[in-house]
C-alpha positions as CSV (number, residue, x, y, z in Angstrom):
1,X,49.8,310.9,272.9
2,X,52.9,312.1,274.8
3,X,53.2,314.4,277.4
4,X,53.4,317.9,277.2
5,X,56.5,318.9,278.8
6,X,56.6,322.4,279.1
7,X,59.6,324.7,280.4
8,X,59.9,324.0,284.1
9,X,63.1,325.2,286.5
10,X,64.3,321.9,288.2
11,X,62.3,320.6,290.4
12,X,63.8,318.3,294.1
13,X,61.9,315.3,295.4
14,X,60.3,314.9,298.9
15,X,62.3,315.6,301.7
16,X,63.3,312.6,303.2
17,X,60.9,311.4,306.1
18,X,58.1,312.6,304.8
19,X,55.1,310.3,304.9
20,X,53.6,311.2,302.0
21,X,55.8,309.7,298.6
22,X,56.1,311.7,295.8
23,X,53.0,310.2,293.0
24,X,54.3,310.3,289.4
25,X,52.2,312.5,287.4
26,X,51.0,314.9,290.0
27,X,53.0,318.1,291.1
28,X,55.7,318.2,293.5
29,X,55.2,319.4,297.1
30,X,57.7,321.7,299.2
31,X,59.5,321.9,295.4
32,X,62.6,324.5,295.2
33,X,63.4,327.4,292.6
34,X,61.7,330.1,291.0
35,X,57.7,330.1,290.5
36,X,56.4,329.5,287.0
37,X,55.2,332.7,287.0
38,X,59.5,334.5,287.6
39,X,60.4,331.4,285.4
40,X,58.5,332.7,282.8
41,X,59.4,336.2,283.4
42,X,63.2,334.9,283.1
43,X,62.6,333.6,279.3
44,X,62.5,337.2,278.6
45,X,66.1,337.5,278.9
46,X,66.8,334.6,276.2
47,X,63.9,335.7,274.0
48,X,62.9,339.0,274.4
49,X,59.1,340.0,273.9
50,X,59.8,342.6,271.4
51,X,61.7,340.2,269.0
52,X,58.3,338.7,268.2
53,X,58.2,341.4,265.6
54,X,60.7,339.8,263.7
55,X,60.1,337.5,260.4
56,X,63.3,336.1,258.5
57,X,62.1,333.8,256.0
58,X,64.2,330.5,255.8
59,X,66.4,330.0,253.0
60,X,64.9,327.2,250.6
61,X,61.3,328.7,251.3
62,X,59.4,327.0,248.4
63,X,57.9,329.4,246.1
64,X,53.7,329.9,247.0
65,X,52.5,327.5,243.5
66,X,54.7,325.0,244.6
67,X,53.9,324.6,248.1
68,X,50.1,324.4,246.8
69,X,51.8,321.6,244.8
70,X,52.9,319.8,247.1
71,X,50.4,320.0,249.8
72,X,47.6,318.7,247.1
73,X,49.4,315.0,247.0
74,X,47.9,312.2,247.2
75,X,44.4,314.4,247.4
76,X,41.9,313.1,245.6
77,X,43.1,314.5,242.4
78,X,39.4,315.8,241.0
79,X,39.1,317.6,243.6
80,X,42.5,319.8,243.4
81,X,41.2,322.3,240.9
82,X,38.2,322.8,243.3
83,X,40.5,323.4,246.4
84,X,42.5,326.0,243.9
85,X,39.5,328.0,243.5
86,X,38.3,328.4,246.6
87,X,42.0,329.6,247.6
88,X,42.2,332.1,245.0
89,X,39.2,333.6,246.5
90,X,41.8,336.0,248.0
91,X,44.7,336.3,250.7
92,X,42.6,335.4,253.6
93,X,41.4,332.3,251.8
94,X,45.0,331.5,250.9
95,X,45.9,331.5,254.4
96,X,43.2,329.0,255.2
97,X,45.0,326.3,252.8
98,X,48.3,327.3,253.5
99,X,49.3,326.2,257.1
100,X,52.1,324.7,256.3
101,X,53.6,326.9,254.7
102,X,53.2,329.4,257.3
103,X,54.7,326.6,259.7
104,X,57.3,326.5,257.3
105,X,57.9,330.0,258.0
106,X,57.8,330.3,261.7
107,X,60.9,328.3,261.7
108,X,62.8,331.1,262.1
109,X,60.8,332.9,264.3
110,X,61.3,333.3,268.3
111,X,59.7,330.8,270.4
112,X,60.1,330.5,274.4
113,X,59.9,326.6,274.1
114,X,57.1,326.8,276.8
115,X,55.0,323.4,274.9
116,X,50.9,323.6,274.3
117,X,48.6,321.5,272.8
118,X,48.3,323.2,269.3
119,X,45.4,323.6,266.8
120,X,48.0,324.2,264.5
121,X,45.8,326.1,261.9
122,X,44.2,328.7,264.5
123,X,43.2,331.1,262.0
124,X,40.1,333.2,262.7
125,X,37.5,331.3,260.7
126,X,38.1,327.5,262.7
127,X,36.1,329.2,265.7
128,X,32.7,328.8,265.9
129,X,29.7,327.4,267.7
130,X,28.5,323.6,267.9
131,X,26.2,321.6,270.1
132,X,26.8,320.2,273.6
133,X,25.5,316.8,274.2
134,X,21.9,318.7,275.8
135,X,22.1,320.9,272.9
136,X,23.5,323.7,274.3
137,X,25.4,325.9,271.9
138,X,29.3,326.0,272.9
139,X,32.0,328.2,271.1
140,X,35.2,327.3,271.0
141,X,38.0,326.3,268.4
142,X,36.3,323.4,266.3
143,X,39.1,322.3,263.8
144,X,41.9,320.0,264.8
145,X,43.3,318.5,261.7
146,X,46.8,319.6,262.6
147,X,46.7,319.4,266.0
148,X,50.0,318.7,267.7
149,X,51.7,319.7,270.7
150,X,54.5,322.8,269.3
151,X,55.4,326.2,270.5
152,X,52.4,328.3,271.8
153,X,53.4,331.4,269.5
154,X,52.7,329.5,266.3
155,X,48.9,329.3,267.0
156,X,48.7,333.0,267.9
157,X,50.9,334.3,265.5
158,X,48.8,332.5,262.7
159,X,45.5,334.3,264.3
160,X,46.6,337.5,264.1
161,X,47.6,337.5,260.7
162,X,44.5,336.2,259.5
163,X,42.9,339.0,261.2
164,X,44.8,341.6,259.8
165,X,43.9,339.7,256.3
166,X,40.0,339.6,257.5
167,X,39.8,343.3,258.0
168,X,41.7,344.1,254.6
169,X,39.1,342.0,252.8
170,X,36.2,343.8,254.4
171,X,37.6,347.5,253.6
172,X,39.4,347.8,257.0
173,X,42.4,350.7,257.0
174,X,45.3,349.4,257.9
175,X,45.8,350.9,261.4
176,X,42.4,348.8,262.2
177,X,44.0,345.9,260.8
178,X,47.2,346.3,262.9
179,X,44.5,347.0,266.0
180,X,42.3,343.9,265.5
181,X,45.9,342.1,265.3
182,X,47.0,343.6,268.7
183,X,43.8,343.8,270.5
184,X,44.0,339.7,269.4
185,X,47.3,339.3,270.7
186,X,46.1,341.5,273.8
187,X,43.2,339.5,274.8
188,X,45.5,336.3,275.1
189,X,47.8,337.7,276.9
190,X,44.9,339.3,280.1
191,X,43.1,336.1,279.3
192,X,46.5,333.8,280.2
193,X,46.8,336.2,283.2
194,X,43.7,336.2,284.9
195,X,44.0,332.0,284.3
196,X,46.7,332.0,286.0
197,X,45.8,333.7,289.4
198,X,42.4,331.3,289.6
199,X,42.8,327.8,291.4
200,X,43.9,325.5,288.9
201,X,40.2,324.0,288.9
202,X,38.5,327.1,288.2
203,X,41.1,328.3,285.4
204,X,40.4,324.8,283.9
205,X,36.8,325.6,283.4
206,X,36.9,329.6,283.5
207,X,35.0,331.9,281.3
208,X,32.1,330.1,280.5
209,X,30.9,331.2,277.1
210,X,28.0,333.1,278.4
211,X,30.7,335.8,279.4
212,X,33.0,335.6,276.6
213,X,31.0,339.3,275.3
214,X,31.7,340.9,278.4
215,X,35.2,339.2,279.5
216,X,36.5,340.7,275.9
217,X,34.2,343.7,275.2
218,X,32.8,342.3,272.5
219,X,29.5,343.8,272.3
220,X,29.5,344.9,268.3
221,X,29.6,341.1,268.0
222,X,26.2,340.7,269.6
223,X,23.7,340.9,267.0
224,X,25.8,339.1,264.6
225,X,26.6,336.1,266.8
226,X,22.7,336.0,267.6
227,X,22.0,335.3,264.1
228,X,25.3,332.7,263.9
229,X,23.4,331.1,267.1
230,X,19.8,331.1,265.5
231,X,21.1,329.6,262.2
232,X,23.4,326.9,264.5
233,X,20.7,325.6,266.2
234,X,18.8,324.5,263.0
235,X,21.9,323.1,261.5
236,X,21.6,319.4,262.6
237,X,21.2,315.9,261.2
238,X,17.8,315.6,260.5
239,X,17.8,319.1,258.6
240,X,20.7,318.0,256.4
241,X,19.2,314.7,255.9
242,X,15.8,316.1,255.1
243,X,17.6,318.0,251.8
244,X,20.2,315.3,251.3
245,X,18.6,311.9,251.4
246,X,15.2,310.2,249.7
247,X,13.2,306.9,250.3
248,X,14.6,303.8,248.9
249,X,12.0,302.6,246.8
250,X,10.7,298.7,247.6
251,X,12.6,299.3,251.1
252,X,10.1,300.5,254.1
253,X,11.7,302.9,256.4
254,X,15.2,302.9,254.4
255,X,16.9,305.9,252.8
256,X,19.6,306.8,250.7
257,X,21.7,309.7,249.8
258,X,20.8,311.8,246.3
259,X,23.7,312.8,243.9
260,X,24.4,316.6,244.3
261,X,27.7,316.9,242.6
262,X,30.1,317.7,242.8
263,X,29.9,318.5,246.9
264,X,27.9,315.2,247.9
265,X,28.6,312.0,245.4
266,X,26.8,308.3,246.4
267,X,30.1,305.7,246.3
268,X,30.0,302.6,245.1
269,X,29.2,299.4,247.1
270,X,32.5,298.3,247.6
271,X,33.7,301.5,248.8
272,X,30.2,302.1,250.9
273,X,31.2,298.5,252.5
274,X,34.3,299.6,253.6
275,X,33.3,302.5,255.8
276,X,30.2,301.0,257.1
277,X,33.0,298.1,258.3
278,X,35.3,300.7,259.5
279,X,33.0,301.5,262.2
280,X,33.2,298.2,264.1
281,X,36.3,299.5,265.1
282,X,35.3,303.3,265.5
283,X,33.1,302.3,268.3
284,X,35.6,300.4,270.3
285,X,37.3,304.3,270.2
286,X,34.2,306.3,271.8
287,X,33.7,306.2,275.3
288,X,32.0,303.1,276.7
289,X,29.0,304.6,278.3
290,X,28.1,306.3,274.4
291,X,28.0,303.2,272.9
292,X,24.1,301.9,273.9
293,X,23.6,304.8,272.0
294,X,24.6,304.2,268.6
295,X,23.4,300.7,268.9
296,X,20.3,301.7,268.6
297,X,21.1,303.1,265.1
298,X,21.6,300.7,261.9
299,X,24.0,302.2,258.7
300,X,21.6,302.8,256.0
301,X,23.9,304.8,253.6
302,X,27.2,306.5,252.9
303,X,28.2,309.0,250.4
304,X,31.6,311.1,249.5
305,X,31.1,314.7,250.9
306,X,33.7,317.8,249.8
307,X,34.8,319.4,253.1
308,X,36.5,323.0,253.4
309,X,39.0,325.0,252.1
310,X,42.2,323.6,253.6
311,X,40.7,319.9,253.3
312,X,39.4,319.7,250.2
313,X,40.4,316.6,248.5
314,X,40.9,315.0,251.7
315,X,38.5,311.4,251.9
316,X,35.5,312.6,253.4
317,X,32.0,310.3,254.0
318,X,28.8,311.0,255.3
319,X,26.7,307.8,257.1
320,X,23.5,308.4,257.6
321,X,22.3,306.2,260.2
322,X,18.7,305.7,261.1
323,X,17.0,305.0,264.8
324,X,13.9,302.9,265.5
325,X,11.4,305.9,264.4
326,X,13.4,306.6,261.4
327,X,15.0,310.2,263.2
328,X,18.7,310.3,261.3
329,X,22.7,310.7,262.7
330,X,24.7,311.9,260.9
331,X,28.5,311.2,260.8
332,X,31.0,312.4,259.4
333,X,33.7,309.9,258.7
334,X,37.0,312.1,257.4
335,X,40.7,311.6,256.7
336,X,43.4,312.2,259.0
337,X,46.8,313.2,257.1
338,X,50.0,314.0,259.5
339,X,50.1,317.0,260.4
340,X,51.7,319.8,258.2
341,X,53.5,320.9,261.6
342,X,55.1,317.9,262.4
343,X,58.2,318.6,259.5
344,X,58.7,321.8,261.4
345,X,59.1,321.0,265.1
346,X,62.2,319.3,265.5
347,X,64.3,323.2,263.8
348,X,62.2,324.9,266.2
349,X,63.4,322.9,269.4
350,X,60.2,320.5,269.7
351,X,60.3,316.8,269.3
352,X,58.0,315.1,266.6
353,X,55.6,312.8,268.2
354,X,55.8,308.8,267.1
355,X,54.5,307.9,264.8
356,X,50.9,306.4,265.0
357,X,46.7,306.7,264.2
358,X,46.9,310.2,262.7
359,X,42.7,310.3,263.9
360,X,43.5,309.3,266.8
361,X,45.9,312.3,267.2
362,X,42.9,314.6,265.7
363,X,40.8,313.4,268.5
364,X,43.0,313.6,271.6
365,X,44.2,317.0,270.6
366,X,40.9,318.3,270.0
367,X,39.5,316.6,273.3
368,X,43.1,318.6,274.8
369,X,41.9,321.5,273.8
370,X,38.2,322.4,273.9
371,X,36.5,322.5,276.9
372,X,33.0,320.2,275.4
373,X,34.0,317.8,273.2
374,X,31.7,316.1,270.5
375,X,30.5,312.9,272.7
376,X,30.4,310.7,269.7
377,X,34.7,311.1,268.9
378,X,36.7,308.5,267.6
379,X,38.6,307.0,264.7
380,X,38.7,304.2,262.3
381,X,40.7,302.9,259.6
382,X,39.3,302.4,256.2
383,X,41.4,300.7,253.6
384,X,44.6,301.6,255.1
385,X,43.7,305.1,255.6
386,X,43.2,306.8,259.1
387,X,39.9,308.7,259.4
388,X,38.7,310.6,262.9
389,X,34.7,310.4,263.0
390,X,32.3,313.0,264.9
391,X,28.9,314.0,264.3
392,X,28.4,315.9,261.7
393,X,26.1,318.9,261.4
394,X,26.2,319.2,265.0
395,X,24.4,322.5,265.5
396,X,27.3,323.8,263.7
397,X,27.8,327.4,263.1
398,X,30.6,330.3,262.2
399,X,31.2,334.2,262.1
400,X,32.5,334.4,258.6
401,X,35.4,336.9,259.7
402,X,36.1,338.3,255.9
403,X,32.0,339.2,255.7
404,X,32.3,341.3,259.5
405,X,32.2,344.9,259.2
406,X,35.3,346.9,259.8
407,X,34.5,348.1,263.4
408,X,33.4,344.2,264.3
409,X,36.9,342.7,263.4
410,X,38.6,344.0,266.4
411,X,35.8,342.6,268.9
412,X,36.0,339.5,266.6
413,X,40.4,339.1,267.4
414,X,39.3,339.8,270.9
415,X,36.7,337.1,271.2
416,X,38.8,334.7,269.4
417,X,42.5,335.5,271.1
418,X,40.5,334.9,274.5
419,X,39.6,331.4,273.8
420,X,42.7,330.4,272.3
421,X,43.9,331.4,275.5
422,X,41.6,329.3,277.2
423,X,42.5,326.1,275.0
424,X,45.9,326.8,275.5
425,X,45.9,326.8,279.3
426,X,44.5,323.1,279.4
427,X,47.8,322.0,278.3
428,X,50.3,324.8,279.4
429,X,50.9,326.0,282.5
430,X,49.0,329.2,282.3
431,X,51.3,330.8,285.1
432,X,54.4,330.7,282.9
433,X,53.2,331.6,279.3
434,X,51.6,334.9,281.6
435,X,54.8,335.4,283.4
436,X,56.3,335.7,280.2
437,X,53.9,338.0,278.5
438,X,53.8,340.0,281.6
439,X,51.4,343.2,282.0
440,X,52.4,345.9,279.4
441,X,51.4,345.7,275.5
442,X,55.2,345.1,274.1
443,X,54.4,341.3,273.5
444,X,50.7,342.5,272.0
445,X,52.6,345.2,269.6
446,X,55.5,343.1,268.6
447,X,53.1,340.3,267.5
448,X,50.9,342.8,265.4
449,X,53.9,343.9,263.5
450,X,54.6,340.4,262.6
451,X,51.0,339.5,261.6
452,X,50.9,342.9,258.9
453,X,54.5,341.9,258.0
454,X,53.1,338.3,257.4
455,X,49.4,339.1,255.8
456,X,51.7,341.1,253.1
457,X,53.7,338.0,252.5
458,X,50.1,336.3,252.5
459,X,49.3,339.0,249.6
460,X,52.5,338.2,247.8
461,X,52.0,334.2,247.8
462,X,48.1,334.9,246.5
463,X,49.3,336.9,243.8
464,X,51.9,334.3,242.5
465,X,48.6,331.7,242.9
466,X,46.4,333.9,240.8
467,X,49.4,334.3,238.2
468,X,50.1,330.0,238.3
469,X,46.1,329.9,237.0
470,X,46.1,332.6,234.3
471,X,49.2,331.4,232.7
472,X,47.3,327.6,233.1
473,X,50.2,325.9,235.9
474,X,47.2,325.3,238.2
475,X,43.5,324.6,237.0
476,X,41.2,326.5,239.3
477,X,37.6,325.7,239.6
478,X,35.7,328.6,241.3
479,X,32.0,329.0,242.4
480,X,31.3,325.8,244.2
């Protein structure tokens, strides 16, 4: 993947004489001009904080029905009505499916051109807990299909609109939308700050979860992430495979997926055979020391899974793999498409990567950006098609933002801003993106202006969706 290069004043080499050479890769010694931090208070000048309010839609903005269109090809085309549905559930859900079109959007928006690795669809509900390899729970972002390296702003522009569209859905007034979006923006912003005054090893590992409650005064959030927690940590392999699999009759020890359509589907042989083949190559991706581990599992199954809102109709398989006592592992073997970012970067001063494995790109950024990773990442190829793999059911869980109660959202943006901050700081240089933001609210309040101004566009675009299926443009299947 290539280098982040992020916004830097010019730098001189070592003086000559010194003993000591200069090591590519590392940071400069004795290096003149401004610190990041005054180089990032200088972008101000260029792009001022409170311009972040601002939204100018680009001309040639597709219409809302067309860019659900568009961003359904070459989806498995059964599925599209399905995906429909479930973003017709309302403005928040829109959202969710919509990221490029929102990328589309923030074209024309402000950016500093300070680079981060992105998650490129950082809306409120792709937070949420998951398993360490000891079975710890971890929270953190935890979806990466459009991960790219892209202006900072994006991600946090497109979490505090969907907070502002959370708290509508629940019956929040609007100034407790326009709150939860600042309070958001806000927690980024101390989060970047007190990042950048640790020593770069302690801001790389900083605010361990245990103190994510306290770091952003987030203690409405306790009981309900208590429950998330007790749920995640009965949401693994074996559970799912208990529901989702039977014996395979005249076969001792084997099992097999059962039908449930239309979310889990058994595939033919052929199609089984090429996934199961796929992983050859999959395990020369994970690290080296993981591999004596899945070597002591054998493929007994695979089966077509529906995934998400966003990804639905993307390729998605389920293995089940089986160890010497018959205990299951579950992965989950998904497509990777290009990123719906990558048409946008180059008009908003950002270089698209080269081209190459689109899963592998899902798993570097993610591995960028998290501070546990899944220990069984990688990718494969499977008829042509890229695919990242992970574990699926993980101890997996989520705050469903749009079922929080009014006075939670706010503690909810705060939570979630804070970590974004966190993921963010692995790749950027903390010091400049808080030299920027600096220590008063005008970056926090010019941001939640643009999320309401943005969640009403949201509004706007469902509306036009929910008028494309009454008058039959778009079939919608709902209640799945």
């Amino acid at each position: 993947m290539d280098e982040i290069q992020a916004v830097m004043p010019e730098q001189r080499g070592a003086t000559d004489g010194e003993r000591i050479p200069y090591v590519p890769g590392f940071a400069q010694r004795g290096t003149a001009g401004p610190s990041p931090k005054e180089h990032g208070k200088s972008l101000r000048t260029a792009v001022p904080r409170a311009s972040h309010a601002d939204l100018t839609l680009p001309a040639g903005r597709p219409d809302a029905v067309r860019a659900v269109e568009e961003s359904s090809r070459d989806r498995v085309p059964e599925l599209t009505p399905l995906r429909v549905g479930r973003m017709a559930a309302g403005p928040f859900a829109f959202l969710r499916g919509t990221a490029g079109l929102m990328a589309h959007d923030l074209v024309g928006t402000p950016v500093t051109g300070i680079a981060a690795q992105l998650c490129g669809d950082a809306h409120a509900a792709n937070f949420g807990l998951y398993g360490d390899a000891r079975g710890r729970l971890v929270m953190d972002l935890n979806d990466f299909d459009e991960t790219v390296v892209g202006p900072w702003e994006w991600d946090l522009k497109r979490l505090a609109t969907s907070l502002v569209l959370a708290g509508r859905e629940v019956g929040a007034d609007e100034d407790t939308c326009r709150a939860a979006a600042h309070d958001t923006v806000g927690a980024y912003r101390r989060t970047m700050r007190l990042l950048a005054r640790l020593p770069a090893l302690d801001a790389w590992n900083a605010i361990p979860d245990e103190e994510l409650v306290s770091h952003t005064d987030a203690r409405d959030l306790l009981g309900t992430l208590e429950r998330v927690s007790a749920k995640a940590r009965n949401n693994t392999s074996a559970r799912f495979a208990a529901r989702s699999t039977e014996p395979v009759p005249d076969t001792p020890g084997g099992r097999r997926f059962v039908d449930a359509p239309p979310v889990l589907r058994r595939v033919p042989d052929a199609e089984a055979a090429a996934v199961t083949t796929a992983l050859g190559a999959y395990l020369e991706t994970v690290s080296e020391d993981r591999r004596p581990l899945l070597a002591r599992y054998a493929v007994h199954d695979v089966a077509f899974r529906v995934v998400g809102t966003g990804s639905v109709g993307t390729r998605s398989y389920v293995v089940l793999l089986l160890d010497h006592r018959g205990e299951p592992l579950v992965l989950q073997v998904k497509e990777a498409r290009p990123s719906v970012l990558l048409p946008h970067l180059p008009a908003a001063g950002f270089a698209a990567p080269e081209p190459g494995h689109e899963g592998r790109r899902v798993v570097l950024g993610q591995k960028r950006m998290q501070v546990v990773s899944d220990i069984l990442l990688g990718w494969a190829t499977v008829d042509g098609r890229p695919f990242q793999v992970r574990q699926f059911r993980n101890r997996k869980g989520s705050v469903d933002p749009a079922a929080l109660t009014a006075d939670q959202v706010d503690d909810y943006g705060r939570m979630t801003g804070a970590l974004l901050a966190r993921a963010h700081a692995h790749s950027a240089d903390p010091r400049l993106i808080a030299g920027y933001c600096g220590k008063n609210e005008e970056f926090d309040a010019a941001v939640a202006s643009f999320a309401v101004t943005y969640a009403d566009r949201t509004t706007e675009d469902h509306a036009d969706l929910l008028t494309a299926i009454r008058t039959g443009r778009l079939a919608a299947e709902r209640g799945v």
